[in-house]
N, C-alpha and C positions, 0 to 999 in steps of 0.2 A: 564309541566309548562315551561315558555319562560326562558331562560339563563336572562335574563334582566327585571324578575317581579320585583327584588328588585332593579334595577336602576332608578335613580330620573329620569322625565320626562327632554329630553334634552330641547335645545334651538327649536326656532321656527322663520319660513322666514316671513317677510324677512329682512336682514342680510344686512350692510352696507358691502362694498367692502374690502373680506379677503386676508390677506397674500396666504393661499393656502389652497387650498381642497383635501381633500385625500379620493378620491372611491375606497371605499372596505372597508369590516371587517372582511377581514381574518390576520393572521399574519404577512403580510408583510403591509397591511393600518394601523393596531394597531401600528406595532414599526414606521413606521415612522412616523405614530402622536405623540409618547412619544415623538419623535428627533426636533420634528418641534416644537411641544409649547415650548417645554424648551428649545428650541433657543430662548426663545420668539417672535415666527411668530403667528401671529395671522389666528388660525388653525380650518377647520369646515372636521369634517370625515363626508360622504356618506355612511355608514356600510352598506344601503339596509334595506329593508325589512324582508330578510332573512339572515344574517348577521351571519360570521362563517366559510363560507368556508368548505373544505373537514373534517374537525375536528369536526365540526358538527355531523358527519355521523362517526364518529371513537369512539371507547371505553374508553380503558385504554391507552395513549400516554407514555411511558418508551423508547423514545430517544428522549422528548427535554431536553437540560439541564437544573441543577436545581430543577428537581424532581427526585430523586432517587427512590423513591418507584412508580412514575411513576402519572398521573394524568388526568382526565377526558378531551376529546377533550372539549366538551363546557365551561365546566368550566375554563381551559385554559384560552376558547376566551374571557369569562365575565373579568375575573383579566386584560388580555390585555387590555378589556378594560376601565376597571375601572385606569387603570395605563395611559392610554391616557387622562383619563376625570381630573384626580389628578395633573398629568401637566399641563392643561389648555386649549386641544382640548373640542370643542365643537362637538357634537355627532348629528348627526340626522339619525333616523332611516328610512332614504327614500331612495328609488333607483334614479339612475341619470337616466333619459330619455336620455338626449340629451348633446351634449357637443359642446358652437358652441364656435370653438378656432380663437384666434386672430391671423391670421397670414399677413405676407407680410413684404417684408423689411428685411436687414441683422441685423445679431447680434447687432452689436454698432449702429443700426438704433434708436435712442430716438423714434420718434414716435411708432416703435416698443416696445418697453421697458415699454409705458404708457399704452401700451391695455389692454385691460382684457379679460380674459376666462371668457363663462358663462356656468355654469351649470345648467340644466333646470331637474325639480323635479315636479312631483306631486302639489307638496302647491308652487314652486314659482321657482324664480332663483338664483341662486349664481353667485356673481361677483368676481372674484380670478385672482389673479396675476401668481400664479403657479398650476399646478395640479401633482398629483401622482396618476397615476392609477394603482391599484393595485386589478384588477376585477377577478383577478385569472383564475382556468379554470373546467370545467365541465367532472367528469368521464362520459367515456359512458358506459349507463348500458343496460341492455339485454331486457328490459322493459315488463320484468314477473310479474302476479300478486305479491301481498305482498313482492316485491325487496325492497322497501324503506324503508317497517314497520320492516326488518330484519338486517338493519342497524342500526349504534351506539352498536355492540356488542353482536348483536346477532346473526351473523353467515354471513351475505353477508359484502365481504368489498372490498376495491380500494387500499391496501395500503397494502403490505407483512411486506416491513420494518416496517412499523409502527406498524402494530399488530401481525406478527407471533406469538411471544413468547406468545400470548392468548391461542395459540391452542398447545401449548406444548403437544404432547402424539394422541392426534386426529387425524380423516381421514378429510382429506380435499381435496378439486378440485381447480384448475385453470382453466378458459375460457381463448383463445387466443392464439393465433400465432405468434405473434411478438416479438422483445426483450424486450418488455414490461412483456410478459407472462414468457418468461424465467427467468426475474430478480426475476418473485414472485416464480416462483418454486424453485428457488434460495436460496433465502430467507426463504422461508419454511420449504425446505427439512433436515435442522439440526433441527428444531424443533417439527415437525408433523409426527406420526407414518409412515402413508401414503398421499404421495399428488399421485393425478391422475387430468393429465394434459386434457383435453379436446381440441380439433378443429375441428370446422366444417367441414376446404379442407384434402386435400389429401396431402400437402405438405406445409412446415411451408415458413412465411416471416422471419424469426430469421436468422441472422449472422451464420454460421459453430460453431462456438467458442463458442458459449454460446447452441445453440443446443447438441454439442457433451458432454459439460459439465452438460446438464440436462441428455441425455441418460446413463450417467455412472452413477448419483445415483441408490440404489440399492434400495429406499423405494421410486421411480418414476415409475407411469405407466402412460405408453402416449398410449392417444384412437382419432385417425381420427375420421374422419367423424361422429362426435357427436355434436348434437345440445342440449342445455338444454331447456326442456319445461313446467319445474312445477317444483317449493321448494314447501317441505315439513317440516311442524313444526313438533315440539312433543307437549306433553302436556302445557310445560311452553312457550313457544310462541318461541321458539329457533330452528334455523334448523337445522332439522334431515337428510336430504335428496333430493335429486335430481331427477325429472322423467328426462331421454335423450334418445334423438330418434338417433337411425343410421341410418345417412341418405342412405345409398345402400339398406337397406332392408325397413324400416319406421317401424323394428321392438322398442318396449318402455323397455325400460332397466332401474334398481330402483338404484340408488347408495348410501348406507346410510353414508352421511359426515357431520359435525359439523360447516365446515367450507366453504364459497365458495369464490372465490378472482377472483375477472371479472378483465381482463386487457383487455381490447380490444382496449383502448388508451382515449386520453383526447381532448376536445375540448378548445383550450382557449377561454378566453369570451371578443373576442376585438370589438363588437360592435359599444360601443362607439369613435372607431376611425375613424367611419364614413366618411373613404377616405382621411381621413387628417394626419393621421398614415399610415406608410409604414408597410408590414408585411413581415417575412420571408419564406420560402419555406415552411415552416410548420405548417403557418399559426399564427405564434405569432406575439406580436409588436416587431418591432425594434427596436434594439438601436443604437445610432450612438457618445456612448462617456460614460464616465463612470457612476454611478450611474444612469442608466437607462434615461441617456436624449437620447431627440429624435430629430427631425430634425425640431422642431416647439420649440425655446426660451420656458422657461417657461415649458414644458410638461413634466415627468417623467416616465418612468414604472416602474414596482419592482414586483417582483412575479411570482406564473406561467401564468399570463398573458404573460410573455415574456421567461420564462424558458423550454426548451420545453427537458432536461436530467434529471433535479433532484428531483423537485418537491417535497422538505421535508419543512415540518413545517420551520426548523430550517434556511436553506439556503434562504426561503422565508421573515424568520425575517432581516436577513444578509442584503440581496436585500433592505427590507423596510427603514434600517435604511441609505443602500447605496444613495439611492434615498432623502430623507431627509437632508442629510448633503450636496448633490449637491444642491439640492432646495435653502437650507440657503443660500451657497454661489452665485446664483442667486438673489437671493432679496436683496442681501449686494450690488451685482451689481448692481439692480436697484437703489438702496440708494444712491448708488455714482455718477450714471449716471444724476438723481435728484438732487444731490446735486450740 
């Protein structure tokens, strides 16, 4: 069942011309909606279709604050959002197509100051003063049968920190080379009986420092030249297992883990800045000033759309709420400028 069968049906387009719109419904669009209505800005969230973010796809979450005994990613996301809706955003559950942004003109340019952002949707368009995007970003997955059905806590996940302590006592794998892969072996290695590390080359892209610090655990086995080719369930739909091929011989090796943790990195989802956002070396949005402004009045990021280190729940809210309280003071700007 949907995280939002028991949400009332939100608003519907089309929408007289809003304070600001915030794309996304991961953690970082949720808190900056809290920040933005109870400014009282007159606030419409974008959550998508699929609406959630990487939490979606996680179990039990025991590092955001606030839950001590720890708490379902989706469910998380519904409270988020039911906490947006309780302040006074307006929710619609639609993806943004398109985003054509007002630009031309300096900051204290008035004409500038009067344009609007449109957001273009499915059923219609939004007219906004400001925007937050907050579209977050896409693990890459290995794109193996049953990968996705084994997500939310059944055995494949994108996140050490977030879930190690699930596999407390278990065998489990990492896919990846990178310092992405080392941070989950990291992570893991105090909590899981055994982690074995997998990569496909012959030689890691990881730092010295976090390589040499994964070689000295003493419940770390690291295997080159291994591809994964098939998870394996057990009875109760949970995974048991691993087929991996070595690739020098193309001999099939069984490996029985409980756990699998793919790092092979993230893609952010900056589509929507369709050339009108600048991106960094790494492919995220830029920012050019605090709370995630960008170099277009009016636009914000927040999130791992534009985070390309940390990527927690928690530093995501941080971001949402950064972004929001810049927003406000923009619109006060406008207010003045108006006046």
């Amino acid at each position: 069942m949907s995280i939002w069968a028991n949400v009332a049906a939100g608003p519907t387009l089309p929408l007289d011309t809003v304070d600001a719109v915030v794309v996304g419904g991961g953690p970082a669009g949720w808190t900056a909606a809290v920040y933005l209505a109870r400014a009282c800005a007159d606030t419409v969230v974008l959550a998508g279709t699929a609406p959630g973010g990487h939490l979606m796809d996680t179990g039990t979450v025991e590092n955001f604050p606030g839950f001590p005994d720890g708490i379902d990613g989706p469910e998380l996301m519904a409270r988020m959002r039911e906490q947006a809706e309780r302040a006074g955003a307006k929710v619609l559950t639609l993806d943004a197509h398109e985003i054509r942004y007002a630009v031309g003109g300096s900051a204290p340019d008035k004409a500038v100051h009067e344009a609007v952002h449109e957001v273009v949707t499915a059923d219609g368009t939004v007219r906004t003063r400001a925007i937050v995007l907050a579209t977050g970003s896409a693990p890459r997955r290995l794109g193996l049968p049953g990968e996705a059905e084994l997500g939310g806590g059944l055995g494949v996940a994108y996140c050490a920190v977030c879930e190690a302590p699930l596999f407390k006592g278990r065998d489990v794998a990492v896919v990846g080379g990178g310092d992405s892969a080392m941070e989950e072996v990291l992570a893991l290695a105090p909590h899981a009986r055994r982690v074995r590390l997998l990569h496909r080359g012959d030689s890691f892209r990881a730092t010295p420092v976090l390589l040499k610090r994964v070689r000295e655990l003493r419940n770390v086995e690291i295997a080159t030249g291994r591809v994964v080719r098939a998870l394996r369930r057990d009875d109760g739909g949970r995974l048991a297992g691993l087929s991996v091929e070595r690739t020098a011989t193309g001999e099939t090796e069984h490996l029985a883990v409980q756990g699998l943790f793919v790092a092979i990195g993230h893609d952010p989802r900056t589509r929507l800045a369709d050339g009108s956002l600048s991106l960094t070396a790494t492919g995220h949005l830029h920012t050019t000033g605090p709370g995630g402004a960008t170099e277009l009045p009016g636009v914000f990021v927040a999130g791992d759309v534009a985070d390309d280190r940390f990527r927690q729940a928690v530093t995501a809210a941080g971001a949402g709420c950064a972004a929001a309280l810049e927003t406000t003071r923009h619109l006060r700007h406008l207010e003045d400028v108006h006046a």
